[in-house]
Structure formats: C-alpha cells, structure tokens
C-alpha positions in Angstrom: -3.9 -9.4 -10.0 -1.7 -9.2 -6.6 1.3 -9.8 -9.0 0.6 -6.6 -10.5 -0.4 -4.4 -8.0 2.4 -5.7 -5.4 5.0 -3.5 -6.8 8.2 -3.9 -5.0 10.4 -3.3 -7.9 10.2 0.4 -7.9 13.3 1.4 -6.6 13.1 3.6 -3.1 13.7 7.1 -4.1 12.6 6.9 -7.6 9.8 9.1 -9.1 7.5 6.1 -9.4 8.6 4.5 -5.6 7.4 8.4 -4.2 4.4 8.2 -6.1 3.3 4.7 -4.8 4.0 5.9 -1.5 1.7 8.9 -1.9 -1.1 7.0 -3.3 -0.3 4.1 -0.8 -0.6 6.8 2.2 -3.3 8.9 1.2 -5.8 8.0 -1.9 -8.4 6.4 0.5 -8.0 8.6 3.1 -9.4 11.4 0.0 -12.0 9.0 -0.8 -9.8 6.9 -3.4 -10.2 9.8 -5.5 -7.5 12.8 -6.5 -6.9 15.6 -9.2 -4.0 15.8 -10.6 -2.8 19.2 -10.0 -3.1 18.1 -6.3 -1.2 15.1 -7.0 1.7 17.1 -9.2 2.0 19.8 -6.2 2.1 16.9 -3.4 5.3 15.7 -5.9 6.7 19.1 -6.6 6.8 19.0 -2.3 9.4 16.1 -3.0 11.1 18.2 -5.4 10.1 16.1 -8.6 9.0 17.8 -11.4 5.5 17.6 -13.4 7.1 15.7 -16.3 8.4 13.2 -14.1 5.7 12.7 -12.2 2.9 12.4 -15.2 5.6 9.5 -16.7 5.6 7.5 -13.2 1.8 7.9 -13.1 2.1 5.9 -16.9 3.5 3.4 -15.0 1.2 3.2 -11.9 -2.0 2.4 -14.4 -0.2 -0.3 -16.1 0.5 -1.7 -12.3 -3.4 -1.5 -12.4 -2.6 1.0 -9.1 -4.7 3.7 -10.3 -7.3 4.8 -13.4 -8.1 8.2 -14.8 -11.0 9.7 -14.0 -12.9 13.3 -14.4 -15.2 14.6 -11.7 -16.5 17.8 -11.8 -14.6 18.2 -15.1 -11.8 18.6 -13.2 -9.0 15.8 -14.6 -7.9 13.0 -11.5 -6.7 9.1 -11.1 -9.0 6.9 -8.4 -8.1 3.7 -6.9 -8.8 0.7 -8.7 -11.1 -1.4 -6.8 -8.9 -4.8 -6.7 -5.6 -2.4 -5.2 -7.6 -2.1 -1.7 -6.6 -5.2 -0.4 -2.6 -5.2 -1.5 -2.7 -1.4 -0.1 -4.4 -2.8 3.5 -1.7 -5.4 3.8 0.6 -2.9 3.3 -0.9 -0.8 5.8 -0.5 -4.0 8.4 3.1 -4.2 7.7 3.9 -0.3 8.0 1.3 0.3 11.1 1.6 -2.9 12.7 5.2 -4.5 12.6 5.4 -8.2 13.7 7.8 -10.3 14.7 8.6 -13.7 16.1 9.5 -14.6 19.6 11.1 -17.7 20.7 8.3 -20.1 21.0 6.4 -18.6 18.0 5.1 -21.2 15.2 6.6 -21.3 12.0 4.6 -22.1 8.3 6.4 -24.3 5.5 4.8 -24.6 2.1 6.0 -27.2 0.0 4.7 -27.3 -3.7 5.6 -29.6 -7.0 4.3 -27.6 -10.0 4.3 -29.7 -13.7 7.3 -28.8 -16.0 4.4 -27.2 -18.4 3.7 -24.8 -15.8 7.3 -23.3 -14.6 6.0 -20.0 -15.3 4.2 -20.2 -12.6 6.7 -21.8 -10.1 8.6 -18.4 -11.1 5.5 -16.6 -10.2 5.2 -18.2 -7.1 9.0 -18.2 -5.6 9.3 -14.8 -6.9 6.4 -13.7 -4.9 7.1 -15.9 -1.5 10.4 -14.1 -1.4 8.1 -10.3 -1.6 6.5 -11.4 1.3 9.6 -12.7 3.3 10.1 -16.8 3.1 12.9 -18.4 3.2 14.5 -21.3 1.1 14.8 -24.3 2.6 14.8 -26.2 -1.1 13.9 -24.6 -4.4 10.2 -26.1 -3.6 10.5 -26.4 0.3 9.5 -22.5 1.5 9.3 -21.0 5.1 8.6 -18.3 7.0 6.8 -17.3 10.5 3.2 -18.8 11.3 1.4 -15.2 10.8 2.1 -14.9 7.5 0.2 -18.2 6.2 -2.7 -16.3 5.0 -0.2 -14.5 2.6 0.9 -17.6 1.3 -2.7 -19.0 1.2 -3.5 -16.0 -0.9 -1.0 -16.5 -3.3 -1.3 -19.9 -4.1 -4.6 -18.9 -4.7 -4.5 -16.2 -6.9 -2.2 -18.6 -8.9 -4.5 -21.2 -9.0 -1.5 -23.3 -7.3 -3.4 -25.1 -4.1 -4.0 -28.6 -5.5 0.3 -28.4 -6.0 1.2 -27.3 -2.8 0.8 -28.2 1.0 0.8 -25.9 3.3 2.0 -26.9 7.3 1.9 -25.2 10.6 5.3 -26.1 12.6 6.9 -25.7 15.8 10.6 -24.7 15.7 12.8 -26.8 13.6 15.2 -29.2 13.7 18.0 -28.8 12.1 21.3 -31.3 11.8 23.2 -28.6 12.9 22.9 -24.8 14.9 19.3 -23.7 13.5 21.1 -20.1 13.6 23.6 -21.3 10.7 20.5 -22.6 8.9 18.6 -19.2 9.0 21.5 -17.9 7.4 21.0 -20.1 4.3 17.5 -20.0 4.0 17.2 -16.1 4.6 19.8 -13.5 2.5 20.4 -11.5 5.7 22.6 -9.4 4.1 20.2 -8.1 1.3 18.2 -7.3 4.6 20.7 -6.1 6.8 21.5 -3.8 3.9 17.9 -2.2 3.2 17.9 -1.3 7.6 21.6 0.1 7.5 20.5 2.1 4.2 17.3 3.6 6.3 19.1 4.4 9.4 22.1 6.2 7.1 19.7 8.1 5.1 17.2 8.8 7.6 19.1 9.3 10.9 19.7 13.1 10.8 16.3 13.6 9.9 14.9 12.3 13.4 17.7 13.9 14.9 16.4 17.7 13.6 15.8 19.6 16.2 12.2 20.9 16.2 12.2 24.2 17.2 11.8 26.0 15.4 9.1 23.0 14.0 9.3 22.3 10.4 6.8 23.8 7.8 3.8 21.1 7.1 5.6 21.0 3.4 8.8 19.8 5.0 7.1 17.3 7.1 5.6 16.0 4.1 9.0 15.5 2.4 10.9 14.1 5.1 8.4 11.5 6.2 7.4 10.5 2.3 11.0 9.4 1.6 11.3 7.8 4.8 8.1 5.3 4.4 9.1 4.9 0.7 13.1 3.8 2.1 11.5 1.8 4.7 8.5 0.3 2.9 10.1 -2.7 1.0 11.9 -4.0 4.8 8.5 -5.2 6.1 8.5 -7.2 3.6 11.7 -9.3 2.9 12.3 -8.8 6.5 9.7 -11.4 7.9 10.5 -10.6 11.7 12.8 -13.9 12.5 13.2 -14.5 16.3 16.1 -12.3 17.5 17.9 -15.2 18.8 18.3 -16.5 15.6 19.7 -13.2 14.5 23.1 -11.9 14.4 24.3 -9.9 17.7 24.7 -6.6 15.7 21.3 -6.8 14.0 20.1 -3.3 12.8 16.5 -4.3 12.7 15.7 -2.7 16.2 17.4 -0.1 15.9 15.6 0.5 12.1 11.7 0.4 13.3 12.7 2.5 16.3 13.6 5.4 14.1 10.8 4.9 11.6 8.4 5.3 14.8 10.0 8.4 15.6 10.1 9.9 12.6 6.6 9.0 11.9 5.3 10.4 15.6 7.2 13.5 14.3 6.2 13.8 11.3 3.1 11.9 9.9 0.6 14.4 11.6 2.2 17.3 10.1 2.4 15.7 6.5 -1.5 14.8 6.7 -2.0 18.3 7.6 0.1 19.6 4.3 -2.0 16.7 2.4 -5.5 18.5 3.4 -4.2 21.5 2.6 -2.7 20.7 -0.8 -6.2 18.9 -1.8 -8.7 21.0 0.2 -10.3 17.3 2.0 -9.6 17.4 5.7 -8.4 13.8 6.1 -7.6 12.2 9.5 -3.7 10.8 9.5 -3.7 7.5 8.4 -1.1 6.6 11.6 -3.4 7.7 14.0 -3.7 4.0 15.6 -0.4 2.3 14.8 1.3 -0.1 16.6 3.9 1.9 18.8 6.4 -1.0 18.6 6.7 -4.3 17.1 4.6 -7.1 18.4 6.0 -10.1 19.4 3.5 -13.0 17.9 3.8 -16.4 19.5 
C-alpha cells in the first residue's frame, strides 16, 4: 500500500503534484472529508482549470489517495483510511526537518532477495531511494540512524525482513576521504538541483514586500507551489552531516526560505482554506519545527 500512496513521481508543478499538496495540507484538517466544488475553487486559486483538476483527481484514486463520497447529497472525495500514515510522515519531514550532526549514528540495510523475486528488489531500492539512502552496493543501502523505522516499514510492507539485516552504525570507515564516498553513494547533484530549483522559483516570493499584505487567495497560491516545489527534497535529501557536504551547499540556505515563506504565508492560506469550504480549520503549521534539528 505505501508503494501506492507514496507518490513522488508527480512532477512539482503539475496539476496532479498541486492537488496532492492540497489534499496532503488540508483533508484532515476538514475532517478527511471535502466537496468538490470547494476542491475545484481551492485549484482555480492556483489558476488550474476544472477539467484539469477532475483528470488529476482520476489519478489520485488510483494512488488509493482519496475515494468519492456524497454527504448531504452534496458530491466530495474523503481520505482513504490506509493514506494517514504516508500523509503523517510527510507531515514529519515538512514540519520537522532533520538532519545529522557529526557524531550522529548511521543505519545500513543489507538484503539478498531470490532471483524469482527481483520484482521486489526493484520495489525495494526504488523505494529506499524515496526515502533518501544511499548506495553503498546494489544490496548494501545507507542512510542516517533516524530513518530506520522507514526502512523497517518498508521491508515490511514487502514482506522482505527474513532477506535483509538491518544495522545501527557509528560513522564509517572508508579506504579513502569518507566525503569522496558520500559522493558516490548519494547523487548530490540530483539534490543540489531540486534546493537551487526552490530558491530560484521561490526567492522573490519571500522577498514581496507585505504591505500592502497579500489577499488570503494569494497566500494560498504562493505557499501551495512552494510546499509542492519543496516537498519531494525532504525526501531524497536525508539531512547528511554538513561536513560531509560540499562548501557551497544550498541546503541551508533552501529550508531557511521555506520557513519564511511558510511563517508568511501558511496562516493566511488556512484562512482562504476556511473560507473556500466554510470549516474553520486551525493551520496545520501551527507547531513546526522553526529550524532543522540536529539528531545525534
């Protein structure tokens, strides 16, 4: 089921990548429950059309994201039941950044899967890259310490466990500079480029003056696409120690301006969310992390 539901093949900026971002923010703050017409005038807010938006909601339901469902004859999707847990790890990613410091632990999984059963080793690598790991060896994975349960979790949702091991490590020793080795087990440019591509399409929008303030609509719009740009790098980004980093690293400079923009604007976009469905809702950042946290 987590296959399904953890979606990060939409591409930011699509119809469909909005709409999971809407769902993702707001559905259980309205009670996992919300009509359509709300749903097509939250999207129209993003300047997408009805027609657009019914054929990404098509492809939410197959993602088992959401179901249709009538209340009060009035025509709505809910959330389905088994998306609450993908959405509250989501939540910990977006709300509470991580990342390592210099003594932190590290986890390694290593796993031998049967020939007869390669589908699955797919499944698996395909789905340990989602949640950040690195390649050590095409069956030798790692990544930081506080993301074990993850991997436990997806072991075991493909019934994998009895084929892998899962270890608990301090920092590792490497032939060479451990820094050169992070470079081969991570693709830091695929992740350099999703930070740059947030700060470039995002920086003039914490830089708008705001007075006069922004309409609640607006507010909405800019802080929708810059979640749904930003949502996929707190997860191939696991949060690697910054000494293992390059100098010019843009990932500091990336969660600082999603924090501002979401102190800015994530208030202001619940606001135009109650309004829109008629359910005051509290904002679903009230609480966040104001920073990453450094996990040892």
């Amino acid at each position: 089921m987590s296959e399904i539901l953890d979606d990060m093949d939409s591409r930011p900026g699509s119809t469909t990548s909005l709409l999971r971002t809407v769902l993702g923010l707001y559905l259980r703050q309205l009670g996992g429950w919300i009509a359509v017409a709300d749903l097509l005038e939250l999207m129209e807010a993003l300047d997408v059309p009805a027609p657009r938006t019914r054929t990404a909601l098509v492809r939410v339901k197959k993602k088992s994201l959401v179901v249709p469902e009538t209340r009060d004859k009035v025509a709505g999707y809910s959330l389905v039941p088994e998306a609450a847990t993908m959405l509250a790890r989501g939540d910990r990613r977006i709300y509470h950044p991580r990342n390592m410091g210099p003594e932190s632990r590290w986890c390694v999984v290593s796993f031998s899967i049967p020939e007869e059963n390669r589908h699955l080793r797919h499944q698996l690598r395909r789905r340990l890259h989602w949640i950040g790991c690195g390649t050590v060896s095409p069956a030798l994975w790692i990544c930081p310490a506080y993301l074990a349960g993850e991997v436990e979790e997806i072991l075991d949702d493909l019934e994998l466990r009895e084929h892998s091991t899962v270890f608990i490590a301090e920092r590792p020793r490497v032939a060479g500079d451990l820094r050169q080795a992070i470079e081969g087990w991570w693709d830091l440019d695929e992740i350099r480029g999703h930070h740059e591509a947030f700060l470039e399409q995002h920086a003039a929008d914490g830089l708008v003056p705001t007075d006069p303030p922004v309409s609640a609509r607006e507010a909405f719009a800019i802080y929708i696409r810059s979640v749904d740009t930003w949502r996929i790098i707190p997860y191939i980004d696991p949060g690697l120690p910054a000494g293992l980093l390059p100098d010019d690293w843009p990932g500091d400079a990336s969660n600082a301006l999603l924090l501002e923009l979401r102190e800015r604007f994530s208030g202001p976009a619940t606001d135009f969310v109650s309004e829109v469905t008629g359910t005051a809702i509290a904002d679903p950042a009230l609480g966040a992390s104001p920073a990453l946290t450094v996990t040892d």
